[in-house]
N, C-alpha and C positions, 0 to 999 in steps of 0.2 A: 458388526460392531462399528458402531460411528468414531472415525479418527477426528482426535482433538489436535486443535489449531492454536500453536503460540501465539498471542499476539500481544504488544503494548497495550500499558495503560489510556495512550494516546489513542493509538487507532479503535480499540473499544468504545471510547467516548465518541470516535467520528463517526466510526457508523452506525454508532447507537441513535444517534441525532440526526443522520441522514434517513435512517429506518423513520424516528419520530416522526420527520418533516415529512417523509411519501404518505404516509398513513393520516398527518393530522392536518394534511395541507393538498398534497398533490392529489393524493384519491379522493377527496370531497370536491375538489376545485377540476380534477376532470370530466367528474359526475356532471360537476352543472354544466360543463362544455359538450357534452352528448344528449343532456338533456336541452341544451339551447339548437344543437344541430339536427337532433329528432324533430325538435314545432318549423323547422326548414320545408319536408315536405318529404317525397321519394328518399326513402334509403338508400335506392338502390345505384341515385347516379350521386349521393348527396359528399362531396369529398370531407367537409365539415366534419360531418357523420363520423366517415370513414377512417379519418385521419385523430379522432379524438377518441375513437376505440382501440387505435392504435397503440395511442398513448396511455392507453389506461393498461392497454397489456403490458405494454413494456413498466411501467410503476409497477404492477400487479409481480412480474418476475423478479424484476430490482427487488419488492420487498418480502418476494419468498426467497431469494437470495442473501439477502440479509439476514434474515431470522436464521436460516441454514447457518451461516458463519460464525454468528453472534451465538448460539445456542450450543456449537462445538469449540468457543474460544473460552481459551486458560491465560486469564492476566497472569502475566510474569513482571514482578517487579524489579529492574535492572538494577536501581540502586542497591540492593541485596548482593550484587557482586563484589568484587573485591577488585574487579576493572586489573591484575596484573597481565590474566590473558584475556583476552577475545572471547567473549560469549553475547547468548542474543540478546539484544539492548545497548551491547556495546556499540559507541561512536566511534574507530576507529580512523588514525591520521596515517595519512601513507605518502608516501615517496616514490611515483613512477622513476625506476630506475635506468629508463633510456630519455625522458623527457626533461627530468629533475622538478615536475611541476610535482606539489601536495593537492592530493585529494582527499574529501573524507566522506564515511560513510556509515550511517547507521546498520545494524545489522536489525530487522523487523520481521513481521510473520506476513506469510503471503499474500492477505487480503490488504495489505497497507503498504507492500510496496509501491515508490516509484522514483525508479532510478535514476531519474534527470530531477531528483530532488536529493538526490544521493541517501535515498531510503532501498537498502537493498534488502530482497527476501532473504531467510535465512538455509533456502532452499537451493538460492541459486549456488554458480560454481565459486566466486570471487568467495561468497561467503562460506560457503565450506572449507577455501582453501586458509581463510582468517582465523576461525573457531578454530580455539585453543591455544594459540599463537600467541607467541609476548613482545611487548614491545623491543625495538631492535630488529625482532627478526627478519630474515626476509620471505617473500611468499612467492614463486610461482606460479599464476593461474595461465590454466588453456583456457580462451574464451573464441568466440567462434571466431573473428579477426585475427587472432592468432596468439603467440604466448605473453606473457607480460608479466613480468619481475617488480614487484614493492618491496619497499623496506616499512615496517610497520613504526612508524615515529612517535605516535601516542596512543593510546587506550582509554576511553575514559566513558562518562555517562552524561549527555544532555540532553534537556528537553528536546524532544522531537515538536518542528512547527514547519510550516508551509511557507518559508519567506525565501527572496532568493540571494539570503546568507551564506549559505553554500555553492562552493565553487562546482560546476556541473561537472557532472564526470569526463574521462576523456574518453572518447567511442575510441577500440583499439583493436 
């Protein structure tokens, strides 16, 4: 039985369009790169050749990897929460409680994390130890650096975007 994969409204539409763009741009546009390094000559020493089949493997996997993700992903609409606690979608504000610096971090599904965008999986440990959590509280996490205590300062829901709006996390 195929496991289904949370994921944002956001990250759905990214790699729905990242999927569009290999299929209706990179796989036609490699073709003609293999076929310009085939009227080259030898195959066998031709790196052109070589290097342009390469490329079309790696698109070819990218977008069997994609349809894979995309065909087991369940949009979850976040604004549906009630944002009092921590669940996936929520953007949670924290308070490293030895630094006093605020961080914050969306809680996402795996295919759309990335953590120096402060998009964490909902997989990982920081975000298991948030899910369920109310604002105020404080949290605990073991992470492989070692332990690290927040205070959770707010809860809420915003658009997830790729700007660098948000403050990077603190490696700890």
């Amino acid at each position: 039985m195929e496991r289904k994969e949370p994921m944002t409204k956001f990250g759905f539409e990214k790699l729905s369009k990242e999927l569009e763009y290999l299929k209706k741009e990179a796989r036609p546009q490699v073709a003609v790169e293999i076929e310009t390094a085939r009227q080259l000559g030898d195959l066998k020493e031709n790196a052109e050749y070589h290097a342009a089949r390469e490329k079309q493997a790696h698109i070819e996997r990218r977008i069997a990897e994609l349809s894979d993700i995309l065909s087991r992903a369940v949009v979850v609409d976040p604004t549906q929460h009630s944002h009092d606690r921590v669940a996936f979608g929520s953007t949670v504000y924290l308070l490293d409680l030895d630094t006093d610096e605020e961080v914050k971090y969306t809680i996402v599904g795996a295919p759309e994390a990335d953590p120096n965008k402060g998009l964490i999986s909902f997989h990982s440990p920081l975000a298991k130890a948030l899910i369920g959590k109310s604002s105020g509280d404080e949290v605990e996490v073991k992470l492989p650096g070692g332990e690290k205590v927040y205070e959770i300062t707010k809860i809420c829901y915003e658009d997830i975007c790729f700007t660098a709006d948000a403050k990077e996390p603190q490696k700890g």
